[in-house]
mmCIF entry with sequence, helices, sheets and N, C-alpha, C, O atoms, coordinates in Angstrom:
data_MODEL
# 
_entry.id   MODEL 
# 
_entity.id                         1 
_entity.type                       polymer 
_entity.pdbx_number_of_molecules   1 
# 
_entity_poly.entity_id                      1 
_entity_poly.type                           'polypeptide(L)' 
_entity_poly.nstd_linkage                   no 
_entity_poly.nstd_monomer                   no 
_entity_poly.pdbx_seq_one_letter_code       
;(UNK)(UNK)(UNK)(UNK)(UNK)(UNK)(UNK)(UNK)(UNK)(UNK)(UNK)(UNK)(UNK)(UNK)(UNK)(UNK)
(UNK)(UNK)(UNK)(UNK)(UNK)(UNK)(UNK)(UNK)(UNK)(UNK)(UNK)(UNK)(UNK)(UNK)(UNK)(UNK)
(UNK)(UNK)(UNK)(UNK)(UNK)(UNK)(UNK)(UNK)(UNK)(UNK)(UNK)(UNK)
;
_entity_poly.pdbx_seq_one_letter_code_can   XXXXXXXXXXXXXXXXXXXXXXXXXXXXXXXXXXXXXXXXXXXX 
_entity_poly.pdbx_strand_id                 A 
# 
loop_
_entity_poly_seq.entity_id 
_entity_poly_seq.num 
_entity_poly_seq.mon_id 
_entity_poly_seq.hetero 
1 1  UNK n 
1 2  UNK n 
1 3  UNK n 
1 4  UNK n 
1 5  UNK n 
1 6  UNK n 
1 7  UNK n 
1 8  UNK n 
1 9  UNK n 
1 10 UNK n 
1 11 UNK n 
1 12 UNK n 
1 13 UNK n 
1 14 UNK n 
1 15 UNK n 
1 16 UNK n 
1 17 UNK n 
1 18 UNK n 
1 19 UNK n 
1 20 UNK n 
1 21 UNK n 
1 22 UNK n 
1 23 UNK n 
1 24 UNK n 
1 25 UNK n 
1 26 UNK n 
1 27 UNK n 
1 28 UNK n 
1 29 UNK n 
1 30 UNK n 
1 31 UNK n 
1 32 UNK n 
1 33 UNK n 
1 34 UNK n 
1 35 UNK n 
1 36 UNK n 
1 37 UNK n 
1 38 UNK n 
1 39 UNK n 
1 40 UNK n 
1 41 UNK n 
1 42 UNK n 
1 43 UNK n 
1 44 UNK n 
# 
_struct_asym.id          A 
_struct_asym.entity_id   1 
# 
_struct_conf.conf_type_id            HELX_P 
_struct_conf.id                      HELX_P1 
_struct_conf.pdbx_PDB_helix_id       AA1 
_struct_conf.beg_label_comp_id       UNK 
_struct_conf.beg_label_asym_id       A 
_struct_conf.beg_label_seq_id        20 
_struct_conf.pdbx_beg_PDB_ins_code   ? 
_struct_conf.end_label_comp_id       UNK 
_struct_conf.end_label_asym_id       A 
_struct_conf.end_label_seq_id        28 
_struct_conf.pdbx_end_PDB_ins_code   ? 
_struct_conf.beg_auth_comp_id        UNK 
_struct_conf.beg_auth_asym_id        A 
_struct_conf.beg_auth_seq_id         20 
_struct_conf.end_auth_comp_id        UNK 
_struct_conf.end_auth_asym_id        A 
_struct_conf.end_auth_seq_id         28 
_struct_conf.pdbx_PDB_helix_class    1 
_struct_conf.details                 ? 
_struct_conf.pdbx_PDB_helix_length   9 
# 
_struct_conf_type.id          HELX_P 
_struct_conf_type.criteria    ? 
_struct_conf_type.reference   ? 
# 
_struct_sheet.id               AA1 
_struct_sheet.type             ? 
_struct_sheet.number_strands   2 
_struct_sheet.details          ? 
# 
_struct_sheet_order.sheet_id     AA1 
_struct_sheet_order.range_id_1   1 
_struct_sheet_order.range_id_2   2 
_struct_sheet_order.offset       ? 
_struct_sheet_order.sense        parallel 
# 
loop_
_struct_sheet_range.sheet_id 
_struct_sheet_range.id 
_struct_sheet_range.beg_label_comp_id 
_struct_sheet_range.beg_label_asym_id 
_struct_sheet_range.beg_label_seq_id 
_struct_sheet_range.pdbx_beg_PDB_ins_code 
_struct_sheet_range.end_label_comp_id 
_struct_sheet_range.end_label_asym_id 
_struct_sheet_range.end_label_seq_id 
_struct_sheet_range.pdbx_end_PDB_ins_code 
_struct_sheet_range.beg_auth_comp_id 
_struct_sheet_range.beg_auth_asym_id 
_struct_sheet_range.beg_auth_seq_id 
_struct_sheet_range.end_auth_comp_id 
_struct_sheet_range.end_auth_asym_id 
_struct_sheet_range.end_auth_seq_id 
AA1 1 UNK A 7  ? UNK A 14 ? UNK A 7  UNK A 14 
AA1 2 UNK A 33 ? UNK A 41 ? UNK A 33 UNK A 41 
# 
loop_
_atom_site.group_PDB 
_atom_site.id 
_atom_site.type_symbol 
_atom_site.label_atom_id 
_atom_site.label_alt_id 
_atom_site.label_comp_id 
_atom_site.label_asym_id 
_atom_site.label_entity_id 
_atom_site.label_seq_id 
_atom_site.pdbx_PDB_ins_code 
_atom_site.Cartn_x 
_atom_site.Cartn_y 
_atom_site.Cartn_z 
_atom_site.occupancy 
_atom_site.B_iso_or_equiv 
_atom_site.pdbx_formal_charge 
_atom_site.auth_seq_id 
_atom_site.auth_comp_id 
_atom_site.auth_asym_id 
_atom_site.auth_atom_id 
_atom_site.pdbx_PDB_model_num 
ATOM 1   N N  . UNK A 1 1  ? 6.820   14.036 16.416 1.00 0.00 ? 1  UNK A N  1 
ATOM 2   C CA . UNK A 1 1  ? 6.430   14.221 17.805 1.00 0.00 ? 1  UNK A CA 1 
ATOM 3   C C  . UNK A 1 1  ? 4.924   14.006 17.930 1.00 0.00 ? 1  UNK A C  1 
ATOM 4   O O  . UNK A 1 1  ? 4.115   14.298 17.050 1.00 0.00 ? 1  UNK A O  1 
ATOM 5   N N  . UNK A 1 2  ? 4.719   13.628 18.759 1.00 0.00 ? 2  UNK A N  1 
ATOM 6   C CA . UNK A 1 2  ? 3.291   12.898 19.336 1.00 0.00 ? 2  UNK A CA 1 
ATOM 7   C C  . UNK A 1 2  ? 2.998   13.572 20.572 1.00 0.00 ? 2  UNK A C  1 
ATOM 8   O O  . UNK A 1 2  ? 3.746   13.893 21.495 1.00 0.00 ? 2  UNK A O  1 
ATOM 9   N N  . UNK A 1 3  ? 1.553   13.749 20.381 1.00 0.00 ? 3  UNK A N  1 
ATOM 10  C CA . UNK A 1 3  ? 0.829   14.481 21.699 1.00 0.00 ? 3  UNK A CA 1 
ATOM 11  C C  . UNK A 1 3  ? 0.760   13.529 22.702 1.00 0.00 ? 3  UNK A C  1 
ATOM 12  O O  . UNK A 1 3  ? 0.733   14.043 23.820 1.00 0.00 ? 3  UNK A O  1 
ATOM 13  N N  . UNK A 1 4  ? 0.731   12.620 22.694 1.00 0.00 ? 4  UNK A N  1 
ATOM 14  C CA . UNK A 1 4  ? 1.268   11.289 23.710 1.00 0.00 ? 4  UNK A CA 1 
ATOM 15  C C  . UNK A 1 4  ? 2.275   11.340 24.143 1.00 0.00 ? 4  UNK A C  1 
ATOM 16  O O  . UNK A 1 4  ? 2.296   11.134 25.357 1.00 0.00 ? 4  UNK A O  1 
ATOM 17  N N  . UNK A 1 5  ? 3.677   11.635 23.449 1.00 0.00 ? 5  UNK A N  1 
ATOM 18  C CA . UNK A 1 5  ? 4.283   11.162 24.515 1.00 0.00 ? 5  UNK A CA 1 
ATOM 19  C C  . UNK A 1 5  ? 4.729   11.869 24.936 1.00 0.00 ? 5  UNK A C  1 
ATOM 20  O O  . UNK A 1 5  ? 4.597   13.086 24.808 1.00 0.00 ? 5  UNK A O  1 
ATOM 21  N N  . UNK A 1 6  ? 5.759   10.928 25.916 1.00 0.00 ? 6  UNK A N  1 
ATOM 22  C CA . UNK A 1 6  ? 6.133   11.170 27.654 1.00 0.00 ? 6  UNK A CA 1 
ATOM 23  C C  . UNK A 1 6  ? 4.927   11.165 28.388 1.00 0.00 ? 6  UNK A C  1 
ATOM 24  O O  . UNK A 1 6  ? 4.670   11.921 29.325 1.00 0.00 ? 6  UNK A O  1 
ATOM 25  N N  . UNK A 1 7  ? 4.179   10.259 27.913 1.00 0.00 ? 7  UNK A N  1 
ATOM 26  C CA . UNK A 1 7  ? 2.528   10.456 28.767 1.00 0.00 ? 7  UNK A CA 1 
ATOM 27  C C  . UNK A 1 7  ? 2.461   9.165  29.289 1.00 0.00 ? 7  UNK A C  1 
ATOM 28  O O  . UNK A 1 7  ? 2.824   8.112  28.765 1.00 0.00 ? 7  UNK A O  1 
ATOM 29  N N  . UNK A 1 8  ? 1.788   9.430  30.742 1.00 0.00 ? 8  UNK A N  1 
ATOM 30  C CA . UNK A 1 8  ? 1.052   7.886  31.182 1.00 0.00 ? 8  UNK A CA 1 
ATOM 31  C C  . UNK A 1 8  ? -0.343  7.717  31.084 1.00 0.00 ? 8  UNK A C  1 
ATOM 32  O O  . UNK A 1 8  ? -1.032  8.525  31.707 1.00 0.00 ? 8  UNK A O  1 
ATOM 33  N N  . UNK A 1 9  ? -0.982  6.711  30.340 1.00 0.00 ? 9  UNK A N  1 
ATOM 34  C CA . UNK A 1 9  ? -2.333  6.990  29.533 1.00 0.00 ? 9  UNK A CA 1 
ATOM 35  C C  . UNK A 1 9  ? -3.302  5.210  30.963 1.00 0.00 ? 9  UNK A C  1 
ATOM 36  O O  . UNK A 1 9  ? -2.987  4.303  31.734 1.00 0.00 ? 9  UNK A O  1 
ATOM 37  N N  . UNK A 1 10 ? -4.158  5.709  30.503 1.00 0.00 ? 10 UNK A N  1 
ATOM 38  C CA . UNK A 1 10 ? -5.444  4.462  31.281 1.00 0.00 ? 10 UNK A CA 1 
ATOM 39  C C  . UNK A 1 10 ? -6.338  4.418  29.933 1.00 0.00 ? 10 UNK A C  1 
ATOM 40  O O  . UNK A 1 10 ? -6.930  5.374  29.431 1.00 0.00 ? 10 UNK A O  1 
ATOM 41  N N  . UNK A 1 11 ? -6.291  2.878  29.394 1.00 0.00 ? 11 UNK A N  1 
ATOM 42  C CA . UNK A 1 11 ? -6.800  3.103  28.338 1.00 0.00 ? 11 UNK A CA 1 
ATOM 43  C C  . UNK A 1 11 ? -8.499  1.702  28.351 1.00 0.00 ? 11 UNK A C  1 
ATOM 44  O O  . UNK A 1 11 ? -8.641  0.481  28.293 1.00 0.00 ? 11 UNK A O  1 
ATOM 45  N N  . UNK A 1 12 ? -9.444  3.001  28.469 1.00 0.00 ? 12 UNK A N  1 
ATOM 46  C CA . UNK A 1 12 ? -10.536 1.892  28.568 1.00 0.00 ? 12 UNK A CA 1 
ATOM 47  C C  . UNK A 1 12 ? -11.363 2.123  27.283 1.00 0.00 ? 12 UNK A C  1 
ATOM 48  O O  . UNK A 1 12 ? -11.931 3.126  26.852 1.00 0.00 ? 12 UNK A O  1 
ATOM 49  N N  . UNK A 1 13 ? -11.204 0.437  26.654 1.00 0.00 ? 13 UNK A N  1 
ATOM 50  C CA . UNK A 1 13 ? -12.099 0.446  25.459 1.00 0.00 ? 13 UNK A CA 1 
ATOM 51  C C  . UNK A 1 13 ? -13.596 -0.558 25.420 1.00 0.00 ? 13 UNK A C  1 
ATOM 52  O O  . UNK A 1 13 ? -13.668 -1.575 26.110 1.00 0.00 ? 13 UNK A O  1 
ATOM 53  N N  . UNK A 1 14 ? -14.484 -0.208 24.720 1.00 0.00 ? 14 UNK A N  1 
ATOM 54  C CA . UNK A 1 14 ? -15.775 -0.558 24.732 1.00 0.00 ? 14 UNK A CA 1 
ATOM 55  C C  . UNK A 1 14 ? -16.176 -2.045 23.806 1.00 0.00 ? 14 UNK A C  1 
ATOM 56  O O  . UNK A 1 14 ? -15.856 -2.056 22.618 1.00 0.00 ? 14 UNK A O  1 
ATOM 57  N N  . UNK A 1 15 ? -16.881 -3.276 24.409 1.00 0.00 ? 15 UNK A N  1 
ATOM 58  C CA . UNK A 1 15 ? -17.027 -4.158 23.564 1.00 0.00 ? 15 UNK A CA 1 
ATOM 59  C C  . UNK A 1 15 ? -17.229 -4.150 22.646 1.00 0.00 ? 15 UNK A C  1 
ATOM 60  O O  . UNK A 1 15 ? -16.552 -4.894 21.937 1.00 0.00 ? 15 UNK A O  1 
ATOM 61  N N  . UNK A 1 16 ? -18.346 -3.273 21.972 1.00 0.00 ? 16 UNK A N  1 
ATOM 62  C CA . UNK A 1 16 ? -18.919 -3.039 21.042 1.00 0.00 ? 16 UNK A CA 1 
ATOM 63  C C  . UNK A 1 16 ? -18.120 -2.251 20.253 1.00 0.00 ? 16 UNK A C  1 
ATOM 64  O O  . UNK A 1 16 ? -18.167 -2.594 19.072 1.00 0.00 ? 16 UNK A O  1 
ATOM 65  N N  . UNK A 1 17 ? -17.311 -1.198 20.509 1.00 0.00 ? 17 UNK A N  1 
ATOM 66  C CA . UNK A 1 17 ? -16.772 -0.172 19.561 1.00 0.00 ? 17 UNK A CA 1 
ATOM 67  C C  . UNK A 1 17 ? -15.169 -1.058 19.366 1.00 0.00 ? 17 UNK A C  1 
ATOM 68  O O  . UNK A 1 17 ? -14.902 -2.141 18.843 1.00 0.00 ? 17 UNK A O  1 
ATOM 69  N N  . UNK A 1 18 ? -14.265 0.047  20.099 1.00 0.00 ? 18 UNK A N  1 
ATOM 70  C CA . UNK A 1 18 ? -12.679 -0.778 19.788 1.00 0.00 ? 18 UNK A CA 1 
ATOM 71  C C  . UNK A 1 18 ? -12.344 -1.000 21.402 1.00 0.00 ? 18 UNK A C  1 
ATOM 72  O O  . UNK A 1 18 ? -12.769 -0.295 22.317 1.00 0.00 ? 18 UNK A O  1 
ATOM 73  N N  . UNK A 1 19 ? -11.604 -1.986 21.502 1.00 0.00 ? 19 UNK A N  1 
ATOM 74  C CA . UNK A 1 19 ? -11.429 -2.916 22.493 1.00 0.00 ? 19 UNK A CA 1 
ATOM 75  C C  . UNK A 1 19 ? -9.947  -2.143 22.993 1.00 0.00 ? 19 UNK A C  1 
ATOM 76  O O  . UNK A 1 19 ? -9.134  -1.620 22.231 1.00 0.00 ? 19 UNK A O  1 
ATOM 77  N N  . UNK A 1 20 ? -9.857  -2.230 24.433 1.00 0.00 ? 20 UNK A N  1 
ATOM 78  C CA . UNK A 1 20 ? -8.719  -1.217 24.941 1.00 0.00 ? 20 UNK A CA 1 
ATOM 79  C C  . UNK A 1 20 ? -7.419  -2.119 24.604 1.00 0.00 ? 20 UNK A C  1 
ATOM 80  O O  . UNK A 1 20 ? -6.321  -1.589 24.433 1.00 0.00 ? 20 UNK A O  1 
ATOM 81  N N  . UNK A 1 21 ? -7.621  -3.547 24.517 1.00 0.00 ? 21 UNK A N  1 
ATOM 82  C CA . UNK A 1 21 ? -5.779  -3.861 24.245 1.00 0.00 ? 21 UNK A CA 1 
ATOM 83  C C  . UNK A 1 21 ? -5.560  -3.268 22.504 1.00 0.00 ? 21 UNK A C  1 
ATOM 84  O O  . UNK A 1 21 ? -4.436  -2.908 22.156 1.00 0.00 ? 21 UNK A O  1 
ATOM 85  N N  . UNK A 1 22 ? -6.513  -3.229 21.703 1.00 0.00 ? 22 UNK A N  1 
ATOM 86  C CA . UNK A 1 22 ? -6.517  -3.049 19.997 1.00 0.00 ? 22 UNK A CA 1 
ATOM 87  C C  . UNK A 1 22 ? -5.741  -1.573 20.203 1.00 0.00 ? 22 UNK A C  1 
ATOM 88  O O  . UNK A 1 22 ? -4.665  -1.421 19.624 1.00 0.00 ? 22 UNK A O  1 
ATOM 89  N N  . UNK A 1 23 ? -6.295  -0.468 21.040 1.00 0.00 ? 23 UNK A N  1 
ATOM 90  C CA . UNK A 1 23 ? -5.604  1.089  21.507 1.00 0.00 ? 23 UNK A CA 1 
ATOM 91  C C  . UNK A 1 23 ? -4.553  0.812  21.923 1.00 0.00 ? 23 UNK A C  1 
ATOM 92  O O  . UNK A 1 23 ? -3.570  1.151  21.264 1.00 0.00 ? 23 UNK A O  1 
ATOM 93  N N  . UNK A 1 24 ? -4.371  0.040  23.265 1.00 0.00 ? 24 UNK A N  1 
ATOM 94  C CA . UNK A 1 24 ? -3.075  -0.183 23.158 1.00 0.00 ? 24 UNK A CA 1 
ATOM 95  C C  . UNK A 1 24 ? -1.848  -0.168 22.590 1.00 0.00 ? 24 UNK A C  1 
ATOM 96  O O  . UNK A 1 24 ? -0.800  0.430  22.838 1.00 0.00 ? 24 UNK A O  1 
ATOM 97  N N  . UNK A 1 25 ? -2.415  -1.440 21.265 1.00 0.00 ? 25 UNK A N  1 
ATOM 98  C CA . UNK A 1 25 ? -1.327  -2.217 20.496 1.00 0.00 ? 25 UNK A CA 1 
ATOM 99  C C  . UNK A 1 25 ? -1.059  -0.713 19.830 1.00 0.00 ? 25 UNK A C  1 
ATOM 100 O O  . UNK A 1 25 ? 0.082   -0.446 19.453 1.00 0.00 ? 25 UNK A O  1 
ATOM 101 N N  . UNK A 1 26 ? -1.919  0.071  19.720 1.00 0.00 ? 26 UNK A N  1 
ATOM 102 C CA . UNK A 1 26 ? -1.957  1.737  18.607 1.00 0.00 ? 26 UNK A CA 1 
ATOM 103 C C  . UNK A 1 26 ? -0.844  2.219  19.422 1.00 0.00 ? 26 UNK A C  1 
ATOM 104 O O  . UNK A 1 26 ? 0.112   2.481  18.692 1.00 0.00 ? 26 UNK A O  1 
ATOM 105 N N  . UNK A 1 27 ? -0.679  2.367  20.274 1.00 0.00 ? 27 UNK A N  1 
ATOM 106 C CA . UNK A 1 27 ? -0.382  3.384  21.519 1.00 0.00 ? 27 UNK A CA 1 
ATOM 107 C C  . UNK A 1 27 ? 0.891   3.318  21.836 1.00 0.00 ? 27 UNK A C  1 
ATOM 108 O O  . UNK A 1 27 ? 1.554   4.332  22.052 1.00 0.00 ? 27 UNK A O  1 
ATOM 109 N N  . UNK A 1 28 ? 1.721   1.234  21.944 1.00 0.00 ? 28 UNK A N  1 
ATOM 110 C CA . UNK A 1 28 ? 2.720   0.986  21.883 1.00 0.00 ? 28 UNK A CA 1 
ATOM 111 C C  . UNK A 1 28 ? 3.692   1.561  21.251 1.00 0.00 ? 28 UNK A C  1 
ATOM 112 O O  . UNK A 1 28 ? 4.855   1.795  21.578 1.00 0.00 ? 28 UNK A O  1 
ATOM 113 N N  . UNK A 1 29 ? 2.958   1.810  20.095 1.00 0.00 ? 29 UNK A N  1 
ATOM 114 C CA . UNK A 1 29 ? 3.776   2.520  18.630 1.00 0.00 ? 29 UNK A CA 1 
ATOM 115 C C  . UNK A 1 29 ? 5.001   3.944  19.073 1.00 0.00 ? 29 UNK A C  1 
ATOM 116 O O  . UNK A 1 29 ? 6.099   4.217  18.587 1.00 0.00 ? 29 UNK A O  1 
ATOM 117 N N  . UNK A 1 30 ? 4.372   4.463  19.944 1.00 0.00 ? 30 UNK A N  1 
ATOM 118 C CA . UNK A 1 30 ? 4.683   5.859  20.509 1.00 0.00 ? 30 UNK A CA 1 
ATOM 119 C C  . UNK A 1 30 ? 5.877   5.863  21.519 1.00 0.00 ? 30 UNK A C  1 
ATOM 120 O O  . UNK A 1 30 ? 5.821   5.304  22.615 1.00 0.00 ? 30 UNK A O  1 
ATOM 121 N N  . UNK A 1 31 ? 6.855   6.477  21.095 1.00 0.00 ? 31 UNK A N  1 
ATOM 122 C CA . UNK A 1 31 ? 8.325   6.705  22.254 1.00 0.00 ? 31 UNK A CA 1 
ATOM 123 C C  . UNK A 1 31 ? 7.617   7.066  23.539 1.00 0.00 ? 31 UNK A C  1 
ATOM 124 O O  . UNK A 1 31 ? 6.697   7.880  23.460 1.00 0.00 ? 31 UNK A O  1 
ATOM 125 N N  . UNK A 1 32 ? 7.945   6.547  24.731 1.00 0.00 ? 32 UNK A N  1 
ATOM 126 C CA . UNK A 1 32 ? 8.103   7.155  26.275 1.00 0.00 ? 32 UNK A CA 1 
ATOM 127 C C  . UNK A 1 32 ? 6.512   7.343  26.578 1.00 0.00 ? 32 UNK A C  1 
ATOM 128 O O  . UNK A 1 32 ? 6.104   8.394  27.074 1.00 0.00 ? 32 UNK A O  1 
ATOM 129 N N  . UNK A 1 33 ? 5.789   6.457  26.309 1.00 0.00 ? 33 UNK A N  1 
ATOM 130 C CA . UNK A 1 33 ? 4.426   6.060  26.135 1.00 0.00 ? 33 UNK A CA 1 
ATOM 131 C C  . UNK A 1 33 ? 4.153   4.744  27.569 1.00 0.00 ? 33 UNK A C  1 
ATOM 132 O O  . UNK A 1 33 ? 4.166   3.514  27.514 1.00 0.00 ? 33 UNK A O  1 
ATOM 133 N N  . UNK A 1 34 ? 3.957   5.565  28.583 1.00 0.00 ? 34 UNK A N  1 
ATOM 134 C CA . UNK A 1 34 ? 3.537   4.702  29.666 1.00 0.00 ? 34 UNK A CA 1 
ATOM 135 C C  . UNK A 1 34 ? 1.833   3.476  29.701 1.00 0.00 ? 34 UNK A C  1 
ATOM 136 O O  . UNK A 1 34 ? 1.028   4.348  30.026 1.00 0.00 ? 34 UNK A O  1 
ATOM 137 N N  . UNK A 1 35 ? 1.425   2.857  29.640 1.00 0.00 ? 35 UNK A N  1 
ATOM 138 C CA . UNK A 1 35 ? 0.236   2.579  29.918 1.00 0.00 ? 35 UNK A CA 1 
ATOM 139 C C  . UNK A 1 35 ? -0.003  1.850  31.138 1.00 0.00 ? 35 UNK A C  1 
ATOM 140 O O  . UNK A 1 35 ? 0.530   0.769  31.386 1.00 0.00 ? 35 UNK A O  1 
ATOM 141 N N  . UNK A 1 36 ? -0.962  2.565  32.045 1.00 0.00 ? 36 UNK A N  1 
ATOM 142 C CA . UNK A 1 36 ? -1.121  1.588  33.238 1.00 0.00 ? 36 UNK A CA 1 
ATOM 143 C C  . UNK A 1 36 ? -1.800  0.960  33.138 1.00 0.00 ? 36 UNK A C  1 
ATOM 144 O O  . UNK A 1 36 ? -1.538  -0.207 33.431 1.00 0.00 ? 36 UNK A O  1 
ATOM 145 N N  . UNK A 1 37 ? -3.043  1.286  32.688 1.00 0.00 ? 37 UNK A N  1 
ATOM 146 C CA . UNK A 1 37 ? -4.124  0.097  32.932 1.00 0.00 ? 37 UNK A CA 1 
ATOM 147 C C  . UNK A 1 37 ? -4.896  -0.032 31.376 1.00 0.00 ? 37 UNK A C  1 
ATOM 148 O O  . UNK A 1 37 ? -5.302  1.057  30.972 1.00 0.00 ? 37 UNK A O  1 
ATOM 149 N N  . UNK A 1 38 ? -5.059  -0.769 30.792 1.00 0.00 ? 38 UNK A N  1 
ATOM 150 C CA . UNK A 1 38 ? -5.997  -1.273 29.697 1.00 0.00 ? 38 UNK A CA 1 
ATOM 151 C C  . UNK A 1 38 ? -7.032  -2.640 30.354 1.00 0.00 ? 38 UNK A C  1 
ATOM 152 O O  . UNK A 1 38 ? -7.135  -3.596 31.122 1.00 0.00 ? 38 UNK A O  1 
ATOM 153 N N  . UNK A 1 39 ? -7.564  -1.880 29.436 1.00 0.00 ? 39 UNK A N  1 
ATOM 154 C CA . UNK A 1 39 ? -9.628  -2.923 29.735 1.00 0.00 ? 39 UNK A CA 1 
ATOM 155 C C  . UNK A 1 39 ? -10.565 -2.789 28.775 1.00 0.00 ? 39 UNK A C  1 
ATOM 156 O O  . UNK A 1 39 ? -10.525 -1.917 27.907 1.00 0.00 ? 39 UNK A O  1 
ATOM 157 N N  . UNK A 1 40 ? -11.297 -3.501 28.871 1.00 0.00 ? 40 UNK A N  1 
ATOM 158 C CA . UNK A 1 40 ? -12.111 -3.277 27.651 1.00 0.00 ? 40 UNK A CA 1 
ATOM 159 C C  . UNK A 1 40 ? -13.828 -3.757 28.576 1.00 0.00 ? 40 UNK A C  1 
ATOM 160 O O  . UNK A 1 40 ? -14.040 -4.918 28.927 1.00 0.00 ? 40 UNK A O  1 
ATOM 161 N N  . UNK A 1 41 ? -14.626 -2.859 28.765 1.00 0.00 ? 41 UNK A N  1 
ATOM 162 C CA . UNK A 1 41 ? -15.854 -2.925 29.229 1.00 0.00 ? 41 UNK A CA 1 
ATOM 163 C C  . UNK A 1 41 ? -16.660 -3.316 28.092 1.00 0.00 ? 41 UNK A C  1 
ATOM 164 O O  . UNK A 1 41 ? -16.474 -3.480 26.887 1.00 0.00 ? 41 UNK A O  1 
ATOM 165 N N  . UNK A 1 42 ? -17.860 -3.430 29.110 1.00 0.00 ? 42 UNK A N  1 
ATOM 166 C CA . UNK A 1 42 ? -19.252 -3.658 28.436 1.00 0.00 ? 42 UNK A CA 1 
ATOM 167 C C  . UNK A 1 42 ? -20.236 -2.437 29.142 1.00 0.00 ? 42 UNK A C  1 
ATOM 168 O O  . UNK A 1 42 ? -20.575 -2.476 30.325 1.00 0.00 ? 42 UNK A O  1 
ATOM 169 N N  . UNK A 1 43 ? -20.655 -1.271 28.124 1.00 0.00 ? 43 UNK A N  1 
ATOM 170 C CA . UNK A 1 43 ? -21.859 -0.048 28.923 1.00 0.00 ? 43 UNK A CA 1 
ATOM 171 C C  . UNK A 1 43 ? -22.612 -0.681 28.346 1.00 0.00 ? 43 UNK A C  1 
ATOM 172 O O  . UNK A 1 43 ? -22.348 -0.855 27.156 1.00 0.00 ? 43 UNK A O  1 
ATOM 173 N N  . UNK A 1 44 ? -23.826 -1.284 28.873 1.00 0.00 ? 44 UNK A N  1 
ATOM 174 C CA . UNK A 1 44 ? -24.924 -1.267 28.820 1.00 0.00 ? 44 UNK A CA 1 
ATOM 175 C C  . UNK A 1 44 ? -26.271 -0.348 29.963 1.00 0.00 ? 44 UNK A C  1 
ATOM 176 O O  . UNK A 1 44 ? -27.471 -0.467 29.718 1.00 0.00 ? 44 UNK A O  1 
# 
């Protein structure tokens, strides 16, 4: 069991660090694992 699921997650990842589809692809892994939105910014 996973603290994720049955969860709907917004997953924003950073250019520089890990990129939100790479979390994603992590995230897929997980039963009843909603994702609405993935992105991957730039903070400068």
């Amino acid at each position: 069991m996973s603290i994720l699921e049955n969860k709907k997650l917004i997953i924003i990842g950073d250019r520089d660090g890990i990129p939100g589809e790479a979390i994603k692809a992590c995230v897929d892994q997980i039963e009843n694992v909603q994702v609405l939105f993935a992105a991957t910014e730039c903070f400068v």
